[in-house]
C-alpha positions in Angstrom: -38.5 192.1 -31.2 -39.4 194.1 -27.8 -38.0 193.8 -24.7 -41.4 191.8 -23.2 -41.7 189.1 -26.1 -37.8 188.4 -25.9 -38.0 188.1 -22.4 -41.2 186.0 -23.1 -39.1 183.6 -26.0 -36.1 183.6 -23.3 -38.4 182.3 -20.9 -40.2 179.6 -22.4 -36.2 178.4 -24.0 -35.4 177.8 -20.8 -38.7 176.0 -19.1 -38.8 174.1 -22.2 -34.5 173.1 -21.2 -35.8 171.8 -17.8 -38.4 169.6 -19.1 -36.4 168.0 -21.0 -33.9 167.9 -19.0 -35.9 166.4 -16.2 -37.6 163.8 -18.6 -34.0 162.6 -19.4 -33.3 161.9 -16.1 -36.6 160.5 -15.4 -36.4 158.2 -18.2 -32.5 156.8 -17.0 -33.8 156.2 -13.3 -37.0 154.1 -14.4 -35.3 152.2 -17.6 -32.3 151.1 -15.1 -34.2 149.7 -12.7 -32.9 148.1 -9.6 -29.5 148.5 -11.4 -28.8 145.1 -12.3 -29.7 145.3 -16.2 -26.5 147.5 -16.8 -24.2 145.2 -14.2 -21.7 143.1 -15.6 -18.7 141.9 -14.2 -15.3 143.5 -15.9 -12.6 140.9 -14.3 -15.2 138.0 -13.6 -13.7 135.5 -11.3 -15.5 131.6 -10.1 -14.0 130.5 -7.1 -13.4 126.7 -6.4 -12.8 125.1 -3.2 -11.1 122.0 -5.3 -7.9 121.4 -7.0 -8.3 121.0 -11.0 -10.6 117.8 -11.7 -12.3 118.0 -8.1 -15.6 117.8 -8.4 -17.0 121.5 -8.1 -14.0 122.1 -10.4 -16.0 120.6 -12.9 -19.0 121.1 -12.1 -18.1 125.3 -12.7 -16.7 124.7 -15.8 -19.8 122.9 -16.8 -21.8 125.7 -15.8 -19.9 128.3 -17.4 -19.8 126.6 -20.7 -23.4 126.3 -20.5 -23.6 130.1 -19.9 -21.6 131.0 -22.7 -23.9 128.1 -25.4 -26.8 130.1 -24.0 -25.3 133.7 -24.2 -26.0 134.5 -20.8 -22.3 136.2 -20.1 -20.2 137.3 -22.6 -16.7 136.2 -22.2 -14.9 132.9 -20.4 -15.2 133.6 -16.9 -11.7 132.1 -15.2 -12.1 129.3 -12.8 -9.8 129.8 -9.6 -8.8 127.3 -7.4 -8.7 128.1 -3.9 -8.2 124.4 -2.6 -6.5 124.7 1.1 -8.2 123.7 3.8 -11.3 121.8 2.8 -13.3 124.7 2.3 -12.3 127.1 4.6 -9.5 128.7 2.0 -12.0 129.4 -0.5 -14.4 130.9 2.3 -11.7 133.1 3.7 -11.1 134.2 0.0 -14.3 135.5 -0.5 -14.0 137.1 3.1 -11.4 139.0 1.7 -13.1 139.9 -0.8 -15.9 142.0 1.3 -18.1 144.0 -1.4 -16.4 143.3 -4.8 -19.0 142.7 -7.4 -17.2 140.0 -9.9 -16.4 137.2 -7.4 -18.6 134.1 -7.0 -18.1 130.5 -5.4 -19.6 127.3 -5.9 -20.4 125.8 -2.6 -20.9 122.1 -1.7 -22.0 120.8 1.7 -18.7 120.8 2.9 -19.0 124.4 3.4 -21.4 122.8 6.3 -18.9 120.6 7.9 -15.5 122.0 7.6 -16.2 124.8 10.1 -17.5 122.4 12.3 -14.9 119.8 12.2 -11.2 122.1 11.6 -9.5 123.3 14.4 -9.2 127.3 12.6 -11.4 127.0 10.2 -13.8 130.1 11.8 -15.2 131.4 8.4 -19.4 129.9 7.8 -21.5 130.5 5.1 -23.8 133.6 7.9 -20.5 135.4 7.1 -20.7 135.5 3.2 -23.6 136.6 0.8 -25.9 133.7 0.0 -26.9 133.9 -3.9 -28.9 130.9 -5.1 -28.8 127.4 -4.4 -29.0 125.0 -7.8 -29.2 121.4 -7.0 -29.3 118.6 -5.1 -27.1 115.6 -6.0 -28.4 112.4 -4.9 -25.2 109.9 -4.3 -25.1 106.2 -4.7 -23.0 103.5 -3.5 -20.7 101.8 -6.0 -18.3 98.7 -6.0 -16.4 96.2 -8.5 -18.7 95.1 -11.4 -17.3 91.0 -9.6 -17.8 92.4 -5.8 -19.5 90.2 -3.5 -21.8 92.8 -2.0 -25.1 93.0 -3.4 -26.3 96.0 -1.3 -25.3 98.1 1.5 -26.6 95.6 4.2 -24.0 93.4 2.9 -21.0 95.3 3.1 -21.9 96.8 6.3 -22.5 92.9 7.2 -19.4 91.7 6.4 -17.6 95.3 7.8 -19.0 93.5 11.2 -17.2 90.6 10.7 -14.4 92.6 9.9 -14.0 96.0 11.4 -11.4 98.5 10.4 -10.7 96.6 7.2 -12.9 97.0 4.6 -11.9 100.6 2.5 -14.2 103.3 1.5 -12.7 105.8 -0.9 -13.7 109.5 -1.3 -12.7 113.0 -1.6 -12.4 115.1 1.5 -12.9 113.7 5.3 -15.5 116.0 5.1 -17.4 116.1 2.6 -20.8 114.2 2.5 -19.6 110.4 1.2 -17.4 110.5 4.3 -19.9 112.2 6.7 -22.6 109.5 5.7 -20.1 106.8 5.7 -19.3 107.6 9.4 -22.9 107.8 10.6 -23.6 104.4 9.1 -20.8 103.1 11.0 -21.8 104.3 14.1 -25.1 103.2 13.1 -24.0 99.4 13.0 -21.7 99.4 15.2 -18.8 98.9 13.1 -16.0 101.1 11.4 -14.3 101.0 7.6 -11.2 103.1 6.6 -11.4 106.0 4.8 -9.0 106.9 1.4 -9.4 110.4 0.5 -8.6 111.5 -3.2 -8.6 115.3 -4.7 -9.7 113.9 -8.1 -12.7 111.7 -9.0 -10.5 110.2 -11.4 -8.1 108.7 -8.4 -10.5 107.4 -6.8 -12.1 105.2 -9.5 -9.3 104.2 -10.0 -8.6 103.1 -6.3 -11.8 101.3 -6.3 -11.1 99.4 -9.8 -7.6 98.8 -8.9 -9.2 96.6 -5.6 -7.3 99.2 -3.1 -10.8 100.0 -1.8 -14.0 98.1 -1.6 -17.0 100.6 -2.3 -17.6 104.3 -2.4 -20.5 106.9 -2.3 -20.8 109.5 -5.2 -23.0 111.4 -7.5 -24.6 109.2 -10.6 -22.2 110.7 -12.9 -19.0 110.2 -11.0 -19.7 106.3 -12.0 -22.1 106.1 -15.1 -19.1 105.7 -18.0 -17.7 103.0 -16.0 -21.3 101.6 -15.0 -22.2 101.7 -18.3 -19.1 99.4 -19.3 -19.7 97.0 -17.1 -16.7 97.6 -14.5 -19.0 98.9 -12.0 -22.4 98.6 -10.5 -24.2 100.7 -8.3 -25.9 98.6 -4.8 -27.4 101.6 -3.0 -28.6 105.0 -2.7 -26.8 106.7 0.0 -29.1 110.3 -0.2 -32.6 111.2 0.9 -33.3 111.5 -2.8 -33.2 108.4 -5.3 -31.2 109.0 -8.3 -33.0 109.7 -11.4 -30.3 108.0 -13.3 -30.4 104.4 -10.5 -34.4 104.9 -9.5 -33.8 100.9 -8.3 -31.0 101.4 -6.7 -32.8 101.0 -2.5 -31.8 103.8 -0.3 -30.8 103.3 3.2 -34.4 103.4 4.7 -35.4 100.9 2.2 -32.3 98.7 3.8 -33.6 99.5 7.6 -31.0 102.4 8.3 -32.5 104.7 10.3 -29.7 107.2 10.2 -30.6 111.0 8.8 -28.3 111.0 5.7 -27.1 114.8 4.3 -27.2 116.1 1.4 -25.1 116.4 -1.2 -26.0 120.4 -2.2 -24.1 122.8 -5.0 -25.2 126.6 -4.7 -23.3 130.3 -4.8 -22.1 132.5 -2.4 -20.6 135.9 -2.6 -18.6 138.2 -0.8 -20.1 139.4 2.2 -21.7 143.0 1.3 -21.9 142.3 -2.4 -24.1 145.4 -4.0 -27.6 145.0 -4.4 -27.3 145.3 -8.5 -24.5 142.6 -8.6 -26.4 140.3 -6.6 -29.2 140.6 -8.6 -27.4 140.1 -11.6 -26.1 136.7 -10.0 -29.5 135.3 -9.6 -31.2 136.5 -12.5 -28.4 134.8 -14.2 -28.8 131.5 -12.9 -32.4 131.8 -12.9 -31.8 131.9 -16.6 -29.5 129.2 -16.6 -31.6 126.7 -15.0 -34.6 127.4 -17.4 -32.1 126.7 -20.4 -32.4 123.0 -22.8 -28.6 123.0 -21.7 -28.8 123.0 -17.8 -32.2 120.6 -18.3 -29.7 118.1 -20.3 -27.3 118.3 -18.0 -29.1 117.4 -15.1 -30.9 114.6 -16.7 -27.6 113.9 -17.8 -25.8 113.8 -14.4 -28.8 112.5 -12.3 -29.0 115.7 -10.4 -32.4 117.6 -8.9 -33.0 121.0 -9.7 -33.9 123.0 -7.0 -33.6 126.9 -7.0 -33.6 128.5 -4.1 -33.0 132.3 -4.1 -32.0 134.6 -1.6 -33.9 134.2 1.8 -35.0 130.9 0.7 -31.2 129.6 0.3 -30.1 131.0 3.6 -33.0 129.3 5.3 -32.1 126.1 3.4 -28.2 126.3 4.8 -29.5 126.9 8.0 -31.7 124.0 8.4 -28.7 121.9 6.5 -26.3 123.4 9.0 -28.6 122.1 12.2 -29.0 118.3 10.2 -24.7 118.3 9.3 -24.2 119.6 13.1 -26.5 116.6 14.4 -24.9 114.1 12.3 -21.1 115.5 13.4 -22.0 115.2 16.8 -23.9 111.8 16.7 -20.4 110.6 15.2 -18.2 112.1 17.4 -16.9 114.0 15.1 -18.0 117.9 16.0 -15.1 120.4 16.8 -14.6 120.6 20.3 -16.2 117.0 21.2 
């Protein structure tokens, strides 16, 4: 071979190496996208602000089961338990956490009031990542299967007659039962103790046992017992009717004119979560709620569906935040009042 055509072959060897070397690299950057096809988290971790039976205990276990039936993540994601402080220990957590990728929380509306009602409690939900909000849980009033009240107008009746004695029992002093229970009051113009219980199991039990009189929860906290006649269910105490208690009147119905707030499950993240995690978060429960699984389980539980991504979810806390910060205040109950 001459010099010229080796020079020529060598030439073309090595235009022909860059092209393909540049269509490689072409071809990873446009098949991976924004990232978040090749994301998945390597020590996966759900956060809890409730002890072991609490109610978003539960309600993450649920979830992650239904995950894994629909092979949307491939292992058993641990549940922790972060349960101090209403709230606040769990939001501190993920504080800590700033820009890991494989820690998520379920959050409940008491992620709303616990900053505004706990003297230290300085973490909110503008100082985490918001990833999708999931439902909204309509509660309803239930008492004694032999109670004398009929509807809410008749307990908060006889709580007139009777202030300070009549028992509501709940979970935390500031979750949404409670929060709604104290507007009412200052609505009538009466008061009712409050008997706060980790477990939903305690408190049914409280309530059957006859140490308190009615309490406010989600469908499914009472169907079984409902069901079996040792309950029945006089109110809606929610914006929302419950699918599973459609005839059960809600406090306008009764002549309340109190602005209840809502019961509300979503995620958050660490603050500064990376953009591919994040994505792989919400794509996730996108999936999820699409899934015969989720749609049994919310017709199961009486629950309403209601995705709300990004943007949309951190507009929806804000506007939750103003109605919880009205409600506080209205009750005398805002930090600092």
């Amino acid at each position: 071979m001459s010099g010229n055509r080796l020079v020529r072959a060598l030439a073309s060897c090595v235009l022909v190496t860059l092209v393909v070397a540049a269509c490689g690299l072409n071809t990873g950057s446009s098949g991976s996208g924004s990232g978040d096809e090749d994301f998945e988290p390597k020590s996966p971790e759900f956060l809890v602000h409730t002890g072991p039976g609490g109610g978003s205990d539960l309600f993450v276990r649920d979830v992650i089961a239904m995950m894994r039936k629909e092979k949307l993540i491939s292992s058993n994601w641990p549940v922790r338990n972060e349960k101090a402080g209403e709230g606040s220990g769990a939001m501190s957590y993920l504080v800590s956490k700033k820009g890991d990728t494989d820690t998520i929380s379920a959050m409940t509306t008491t992620w709303l009031t616990t900053p505004l009602t706990i003297e230290g409690a300085t973490v909110t939900t503008n100082d985490l990542t918001a990833v999708a909000g999931l439902i909204i849980e309509p509660e309803v009033m239930a008492v004694k299967a032999d109670s004398p009240y009929e509807s809410l107008t008749d307990f908060v009746e006889d709580a007139k007659k009777k202030p300070g004695k009549l028992v509501q029992t709940g979970g935390s002093t500031t979750e949404v039962g409670a929060l709604n229970g104290k507007a009412l009051q200052t609505e009538a113009g009466t008061s009712w103790k409050f008997l706060s219980f980790e477990e939903v199991g305690q408190r049914l039990t409280s309530l059957l046992n006859g140490d308190a009189d009615m309490m406010f929860g989600s469908a499914s906290d009472f169907a079984a017992q409902e069901r079996a006649g040792k309950l029945k269910i006089i109110g809606s105490i929610s914006p929302k009717t419950s699918p599973i208690y459609p005839d059960a009147p809600t406090t306008k119905d009764e002549g309340f004119k109190t602005e209840l707030v809502s019961q509300v499950r979503g995620i958050m993240a660490p603050p500064g979560m990376p953009e591919n995690a994040l994505t792989y978060y919400q794509d996730t429960f996108k999936k999820l709620l699409e899934t015969d699984s989720w749609k049994q389980y919310a017709k199961k539980n009486g629950v309403v569906t209601q995705l709300l991504v990004g943007e949309e979810w951190e507009k929806y806390l804000a506007e939750q935040n103003a109605l919880v910060k009205k409600s506080l205040k209205d009750s005398n109950l805002l930090k600092g009042s």
